[in-house]
C-alpha positions in Angstrom: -56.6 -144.2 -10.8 -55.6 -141.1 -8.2 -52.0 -140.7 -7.4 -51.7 -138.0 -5.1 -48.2 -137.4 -3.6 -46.9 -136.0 -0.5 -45.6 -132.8 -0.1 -43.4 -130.6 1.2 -45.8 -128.0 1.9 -45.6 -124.4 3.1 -48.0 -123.2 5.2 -48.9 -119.8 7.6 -47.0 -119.8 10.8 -48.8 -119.5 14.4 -49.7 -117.3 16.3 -51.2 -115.0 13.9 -51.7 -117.2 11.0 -55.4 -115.2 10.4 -53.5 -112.0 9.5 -51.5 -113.9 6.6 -54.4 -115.2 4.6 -56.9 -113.8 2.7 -60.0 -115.5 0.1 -59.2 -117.2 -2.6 -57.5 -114.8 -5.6 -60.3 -115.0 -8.2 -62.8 -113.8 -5.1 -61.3 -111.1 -4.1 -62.5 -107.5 -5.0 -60.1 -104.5 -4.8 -61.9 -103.3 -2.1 -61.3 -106.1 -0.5 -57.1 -106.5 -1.9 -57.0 -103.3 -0.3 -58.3 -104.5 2.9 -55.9 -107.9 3.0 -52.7 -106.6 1.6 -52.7 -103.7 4.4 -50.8 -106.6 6.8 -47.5 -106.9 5.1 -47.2 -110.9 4.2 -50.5 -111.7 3.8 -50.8 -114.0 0.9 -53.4 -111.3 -1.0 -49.9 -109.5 -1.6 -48.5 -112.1 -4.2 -51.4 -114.4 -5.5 -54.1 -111.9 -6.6 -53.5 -109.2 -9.3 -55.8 -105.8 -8.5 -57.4 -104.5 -12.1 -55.4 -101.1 -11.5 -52.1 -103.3 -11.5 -50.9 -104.5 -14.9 -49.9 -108.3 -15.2 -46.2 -107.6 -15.7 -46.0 -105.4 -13.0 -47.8 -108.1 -10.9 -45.6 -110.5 -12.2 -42.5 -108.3 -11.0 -43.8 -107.7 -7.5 -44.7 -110.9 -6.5 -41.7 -113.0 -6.0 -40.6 -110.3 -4.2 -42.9 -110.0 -1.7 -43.4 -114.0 -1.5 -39.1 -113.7 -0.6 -40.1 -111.6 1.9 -42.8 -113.1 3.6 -40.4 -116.1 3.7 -37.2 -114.5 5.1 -39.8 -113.3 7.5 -40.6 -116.5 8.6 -44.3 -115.7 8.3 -44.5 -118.7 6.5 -42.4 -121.9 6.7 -41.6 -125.3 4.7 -42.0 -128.6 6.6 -38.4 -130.9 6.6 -40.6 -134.0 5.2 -43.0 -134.6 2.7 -46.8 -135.8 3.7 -50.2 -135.2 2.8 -52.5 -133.2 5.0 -55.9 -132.5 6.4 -57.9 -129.6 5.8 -60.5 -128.7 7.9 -63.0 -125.8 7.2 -66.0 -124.7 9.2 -68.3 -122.2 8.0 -71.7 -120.6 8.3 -73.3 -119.6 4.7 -74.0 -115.7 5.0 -78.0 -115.0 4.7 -78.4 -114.5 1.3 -77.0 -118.4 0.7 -78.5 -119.7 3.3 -82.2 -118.8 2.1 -81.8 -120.4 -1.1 -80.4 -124.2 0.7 -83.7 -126.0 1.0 -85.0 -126.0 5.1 -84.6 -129.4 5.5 -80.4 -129.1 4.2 -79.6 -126.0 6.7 -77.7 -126.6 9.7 -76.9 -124.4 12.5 -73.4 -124.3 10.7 -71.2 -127.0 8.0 -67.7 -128.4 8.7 -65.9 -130.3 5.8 -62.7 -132.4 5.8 -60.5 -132.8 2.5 -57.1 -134.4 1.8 -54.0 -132.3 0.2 -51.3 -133.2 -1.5 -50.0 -133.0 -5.0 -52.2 -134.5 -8.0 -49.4 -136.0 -9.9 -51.0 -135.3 -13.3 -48.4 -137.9 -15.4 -49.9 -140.7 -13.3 -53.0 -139.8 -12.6 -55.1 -140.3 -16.8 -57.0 -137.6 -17.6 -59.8 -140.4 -17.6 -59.9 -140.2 -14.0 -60.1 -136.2 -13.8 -63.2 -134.2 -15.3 -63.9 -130.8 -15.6 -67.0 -129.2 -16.1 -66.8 -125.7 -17.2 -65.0 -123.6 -19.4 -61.8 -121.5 -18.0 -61.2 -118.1 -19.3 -57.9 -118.2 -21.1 -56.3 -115.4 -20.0 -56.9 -116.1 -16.3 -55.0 -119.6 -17.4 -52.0 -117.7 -18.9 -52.2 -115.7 -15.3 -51.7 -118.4 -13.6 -49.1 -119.8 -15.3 -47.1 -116.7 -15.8 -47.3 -116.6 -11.4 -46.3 -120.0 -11.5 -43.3 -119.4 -13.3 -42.4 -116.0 -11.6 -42.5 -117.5 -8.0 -41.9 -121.0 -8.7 -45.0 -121.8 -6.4 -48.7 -123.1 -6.5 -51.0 -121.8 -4.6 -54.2 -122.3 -3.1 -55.2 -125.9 -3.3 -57.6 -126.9 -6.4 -61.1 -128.5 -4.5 -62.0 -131.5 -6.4 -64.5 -133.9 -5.7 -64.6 -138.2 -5.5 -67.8 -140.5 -4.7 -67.3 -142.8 -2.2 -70.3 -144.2 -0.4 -68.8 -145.7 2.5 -67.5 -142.9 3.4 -64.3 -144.5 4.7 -61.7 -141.9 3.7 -64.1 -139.3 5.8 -64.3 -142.1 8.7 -60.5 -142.5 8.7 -59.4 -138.8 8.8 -61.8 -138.4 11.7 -60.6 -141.6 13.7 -57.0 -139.8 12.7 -56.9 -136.6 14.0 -59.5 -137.5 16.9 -62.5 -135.4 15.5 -66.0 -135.6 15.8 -67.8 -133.7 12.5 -71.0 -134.4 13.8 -70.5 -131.9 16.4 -68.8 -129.4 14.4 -65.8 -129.5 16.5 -62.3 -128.8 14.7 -60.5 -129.6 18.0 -59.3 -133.3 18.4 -56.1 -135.3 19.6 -54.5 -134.1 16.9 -52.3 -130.7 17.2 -53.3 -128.3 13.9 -50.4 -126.7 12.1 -52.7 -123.8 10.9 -55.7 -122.0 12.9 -56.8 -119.3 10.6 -60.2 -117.6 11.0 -61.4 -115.8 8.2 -64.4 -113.3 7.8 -65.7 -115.7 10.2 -64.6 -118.9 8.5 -62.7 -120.9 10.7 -59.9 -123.0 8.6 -57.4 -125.4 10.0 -54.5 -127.4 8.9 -53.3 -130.4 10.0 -50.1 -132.9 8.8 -50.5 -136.4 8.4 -47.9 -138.3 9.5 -48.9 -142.0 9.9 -47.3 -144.2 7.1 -50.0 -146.6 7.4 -52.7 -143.9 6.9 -51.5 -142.5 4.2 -50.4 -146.3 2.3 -54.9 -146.9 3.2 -55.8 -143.5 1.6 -53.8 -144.0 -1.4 -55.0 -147.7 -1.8 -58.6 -146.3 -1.3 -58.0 -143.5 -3.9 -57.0 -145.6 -6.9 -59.8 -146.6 -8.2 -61.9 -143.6 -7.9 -62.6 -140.7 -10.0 -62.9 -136.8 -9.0 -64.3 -133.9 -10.6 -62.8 -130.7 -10.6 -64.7 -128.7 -8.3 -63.1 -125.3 -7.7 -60.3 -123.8 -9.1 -60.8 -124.7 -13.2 -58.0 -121.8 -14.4 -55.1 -123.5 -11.7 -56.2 -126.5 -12.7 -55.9 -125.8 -16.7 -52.8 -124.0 -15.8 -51.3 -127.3 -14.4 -52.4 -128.8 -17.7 -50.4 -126.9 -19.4 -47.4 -126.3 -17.5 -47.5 -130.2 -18.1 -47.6 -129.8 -21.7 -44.8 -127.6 -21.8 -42.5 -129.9 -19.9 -42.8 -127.1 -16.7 -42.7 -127.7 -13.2 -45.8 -127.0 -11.6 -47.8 -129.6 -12.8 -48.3 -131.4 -10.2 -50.2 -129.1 -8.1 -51.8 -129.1 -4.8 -55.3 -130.4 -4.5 -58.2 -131.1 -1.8 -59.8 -134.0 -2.2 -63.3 -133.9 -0.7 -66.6 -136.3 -0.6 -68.8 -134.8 -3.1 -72.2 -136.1 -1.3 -70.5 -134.4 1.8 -73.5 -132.9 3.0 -71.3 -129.5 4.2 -70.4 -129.0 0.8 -72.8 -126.9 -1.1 -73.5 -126.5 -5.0 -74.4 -122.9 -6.1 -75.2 -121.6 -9.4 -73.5 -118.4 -10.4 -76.6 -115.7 -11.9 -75.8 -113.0 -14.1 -76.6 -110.1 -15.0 -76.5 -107.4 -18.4 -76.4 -104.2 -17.8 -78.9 -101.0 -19.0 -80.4 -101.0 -22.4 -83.0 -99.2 -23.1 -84.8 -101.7 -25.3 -83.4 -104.9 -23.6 -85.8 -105.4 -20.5 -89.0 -104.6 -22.7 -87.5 -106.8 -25.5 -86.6 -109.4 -23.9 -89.4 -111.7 -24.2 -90.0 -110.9 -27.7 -86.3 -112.9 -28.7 -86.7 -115.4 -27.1 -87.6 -117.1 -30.6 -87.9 -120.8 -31.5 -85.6 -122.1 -28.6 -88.0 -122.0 -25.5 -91.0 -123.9 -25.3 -92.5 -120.6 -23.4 -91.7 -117.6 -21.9 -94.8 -116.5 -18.8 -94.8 -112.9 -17.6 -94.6 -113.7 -13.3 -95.8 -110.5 -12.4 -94.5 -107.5 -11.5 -91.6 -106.2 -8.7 -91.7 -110.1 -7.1 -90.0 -110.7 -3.6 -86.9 -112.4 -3.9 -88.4 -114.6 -1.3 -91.1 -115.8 -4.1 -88.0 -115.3 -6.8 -86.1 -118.1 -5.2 -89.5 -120.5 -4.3 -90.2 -120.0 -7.9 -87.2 -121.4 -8.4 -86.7 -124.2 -6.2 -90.5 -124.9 -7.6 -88.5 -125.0 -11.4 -86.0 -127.5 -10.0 -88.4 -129.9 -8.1 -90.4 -130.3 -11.1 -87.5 -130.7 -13.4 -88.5 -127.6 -15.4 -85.7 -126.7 -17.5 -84.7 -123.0 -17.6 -84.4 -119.6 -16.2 -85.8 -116.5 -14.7 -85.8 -112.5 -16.3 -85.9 -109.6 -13.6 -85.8 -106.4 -14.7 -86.5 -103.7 -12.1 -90.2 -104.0 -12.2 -90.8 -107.1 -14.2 -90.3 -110.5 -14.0 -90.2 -113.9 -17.4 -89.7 -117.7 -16.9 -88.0 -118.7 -20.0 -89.4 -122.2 -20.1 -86.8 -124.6 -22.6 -87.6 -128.2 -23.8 -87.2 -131.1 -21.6 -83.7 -132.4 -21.1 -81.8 -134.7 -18.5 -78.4 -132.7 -19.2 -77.6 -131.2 -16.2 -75.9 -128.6 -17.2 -78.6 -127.6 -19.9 -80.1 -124.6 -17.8 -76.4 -123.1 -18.5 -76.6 -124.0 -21.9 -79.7 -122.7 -22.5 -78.8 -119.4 -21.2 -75.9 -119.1 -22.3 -76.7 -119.6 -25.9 -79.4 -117.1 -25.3 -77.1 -114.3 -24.2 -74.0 -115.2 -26.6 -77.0 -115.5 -29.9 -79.0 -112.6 -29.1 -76.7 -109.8 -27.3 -73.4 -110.6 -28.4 -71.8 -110.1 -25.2 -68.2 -111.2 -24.2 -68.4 -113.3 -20.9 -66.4 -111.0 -18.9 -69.1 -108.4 -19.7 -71.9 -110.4 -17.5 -72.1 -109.1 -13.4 -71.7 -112.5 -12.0 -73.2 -112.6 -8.5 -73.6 -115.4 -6.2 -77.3 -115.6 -4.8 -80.3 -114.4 -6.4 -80.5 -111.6 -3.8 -77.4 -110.2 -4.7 -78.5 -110.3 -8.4 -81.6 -109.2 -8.0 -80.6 -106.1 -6.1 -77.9 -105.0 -8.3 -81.0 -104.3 -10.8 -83.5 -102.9 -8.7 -81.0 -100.2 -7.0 -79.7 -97.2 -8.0 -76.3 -96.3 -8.9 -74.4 -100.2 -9.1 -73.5 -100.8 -13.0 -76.4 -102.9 -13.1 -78.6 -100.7 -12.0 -82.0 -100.8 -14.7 -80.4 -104.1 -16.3 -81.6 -107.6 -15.9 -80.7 -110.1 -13.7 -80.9 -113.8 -14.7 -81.4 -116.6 -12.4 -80.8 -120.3 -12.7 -82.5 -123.1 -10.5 -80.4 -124.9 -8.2 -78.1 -127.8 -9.8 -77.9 -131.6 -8.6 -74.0 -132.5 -8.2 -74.9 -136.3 -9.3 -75.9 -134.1 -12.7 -73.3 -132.2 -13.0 -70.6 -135.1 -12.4 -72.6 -137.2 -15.0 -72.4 -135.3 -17.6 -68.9 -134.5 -17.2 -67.7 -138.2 -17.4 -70.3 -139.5 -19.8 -70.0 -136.4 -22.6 -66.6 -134.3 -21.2 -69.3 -131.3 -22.6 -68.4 -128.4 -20.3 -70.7 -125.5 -19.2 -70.1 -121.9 -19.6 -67.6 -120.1 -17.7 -68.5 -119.5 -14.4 -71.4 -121.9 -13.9 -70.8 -123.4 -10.8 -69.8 -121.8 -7.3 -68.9 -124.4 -4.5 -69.1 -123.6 -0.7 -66.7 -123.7 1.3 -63.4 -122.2 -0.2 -59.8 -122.5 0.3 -58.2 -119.3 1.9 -55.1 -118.7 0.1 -51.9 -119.0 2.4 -53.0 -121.7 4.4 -51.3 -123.9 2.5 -49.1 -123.5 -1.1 -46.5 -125.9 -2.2 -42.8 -125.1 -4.9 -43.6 -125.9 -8.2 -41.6 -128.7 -9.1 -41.8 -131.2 -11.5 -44.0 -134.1 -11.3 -42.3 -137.2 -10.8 -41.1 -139.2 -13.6 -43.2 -142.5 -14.1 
């Protein structure tokens, strides 16, 4: 059973709502901080932490600047509580878009999800799974914000199944929208227009009793699997565990077999060793049925076939790229679908001892891939390892059937939130 609760939400203020948000906090480079916390009250300025900027003195800074942005008025609290409609429409930038299969891309994607607070005392953990680890001091980061600004953020993306489709059907007939055609413009008038590096994201209030009574009856009996945001969500957790407020925090509910909502493996990479890339194959050990040489300096455009090719035939594993050779590590037949992850994983923790935040984590094989081959990055002569692409049916069964997670940062899920769009005061879930 779901029980998400309306909200008294804040959200960006128009005209210029596209100058006050910025990506997601745990996407955001310090190139790119720099970039977003140039406009004054743009969200970047008191949700993400720049790695030159300790945590306290983040901490101290950003209820500050949050006050400001609000006596501004560049962001404002609705009078009434409701649930709302987010609405993103996207293009995936080349290097994604070559590894969705031809037959899956589209001339661009448009997804619809539901916000409002997931009231975490009603709602049994039964009915929530994750499925990957969360690094425990980006939890305790998350927290520590939470109780410094008394706010949530960014809205955790988590997924239900629903073949009918008829939460979809009935946010469409609601706001007078027409996904087929891409079009966010309808009947209904959008709180938020926010475009963002060429993302287009919009928000709109519901406020038909009767609509929101059919969603929550339709919600009740379904499931959802944490999609994006693992470290707010664990922070939640444990703000709940603690008595705190801020666990019931805001969430967008979307259709997992939403065809505009894509499933990406993160790759990774280790940096320079000298004996790691002609090594590599040689401890591998008892663990992989095989590990076959693929030739040397490969395309990426043959990289990514190979590994499409991996996934078709249900060949469990990974691929090697150094900067001018290439290994399929080949493991033992498994219907886990998270076991690709496992396998490597294991492989990097067993053999090279590395702490996870020591991996480059990079979103497409082409960025991986790249970060090896050319000079001067902190890959640069390391090897980049590539996972085939995942099945979200997989992924959602093993979460519910085992609760085994993956490692951390398995899983990247297209679209995102933009921070500012939307955030919400941390109070206190309701008492049952």
């Amino acid at each position: 059973m779901v029980e998400l609760a309306p909200v008294r939400a804040y959200h960006a203020v128009e005209p210029g709502a596209s100058e006050l948000v910025s990506p997601v906090y745990d996407t955001l480079s310090d190139v790119d901080f720099r970039r977003f916390s140039k406009q004054p009250h743009n969200a970047a300025n008191f949700v993400a932490r720049p790695s030159s900027t300790s945590l306290e003195e983040f901490l101290q800074r950003a209820p500050e600047r949050i006050r400001d942005a609000l006596r501004a008025r560049a962001f404002v609290r609705d009078p009434e509580e409701s649930l709302y409609v987010y609405g993103i429409r996207y293009v995936p930038p080349p290097d994604i878009l070559e590894t969705i299969p031809p037959d899956g891309r589209r001339p661009g994607y448009l997804l619809l999800g539901l916000v409002g607070a997931l009231d975490l005392k009603r709602t049994p953990e039964s009915s929530i799974a994750r499925h990957e680890k969360a690094f425990a001091d980006r939890i305790d980061e998350r927290v520590r914000l939470t109780e410094a600004t008394g706010m949530t953020f960014a809205p955790i993306m988590a997924g239900y199944t629903l073949p009918s489709h008829a939460i979809n059907d009935l946010l469409e007939q609601t706001l007078g929208l027409h996904r087929r055609s891409l079009s966010l413009e309808g009947t209904a008038t959008p709180l938020v227009r926010a475009t963002l590096d060429g993302t287009e994201h919009r928000l709109w209030r519901l406020e038909d009793q009767r609509v929101e009574s059919k969603i929550a009856e339709m919600l009740k009996p379904l499931r959802i699997l944490i999609l994006d945001g693992h470290h707010r969500y664990s922070a939640a957790r444990e703000l709940l565990r603690q008595g705190r407020p801020g666990a019931a925090p805001l969430v967008m509910l979307v259709e997992s077999r939403d065809r505009a909502l894509r499933l990406l493996p993160w790759h990774r990479t280790l940096a320079s060793d000298p004996a790691l890339v002609e090594g590599l194959p040689t401890r591998a050990g008892s663990r992989f049925v095989a590990v076959n040489p693929l030739g040397s300096e490969l395309s990426v455009e043959a990289l990514i076939a190979e590994l499409d090719r991996m996934a078709h035939h249900h060949e469990r594993g990974f691929l090697a790229v150094g900067p001018t050779k290439a290994w399929r590590f080949v493991g033992p037949p498994s219907t886990d679908g998270g076991y690709d992850f496992d396998l490597l994983h294991d492989f990097l923790g067993e053999e090279f001892h590395r702490d996870p935040h020591e991996f480059g984590f990079f979103r497409s094989p082409r960025q991986a891939v790249e970060a090896v081959r050319r000079a001067g990055t902190a890959w640069s002569d390391g090897v980049a390892f590539l996972l085939p692409p995942l099945h979200q049916e997989a992924i959602e069964e093993r979460a519910f059937a085992t609760g085994r997670v993956m490692a951390h940062k398995s899983t990247m899920f297209i679209p995102k939130v933009a921070e500012g769009v939307v955030f919400a005061a941390a109070e206190a879930a309701p008492s049952p």
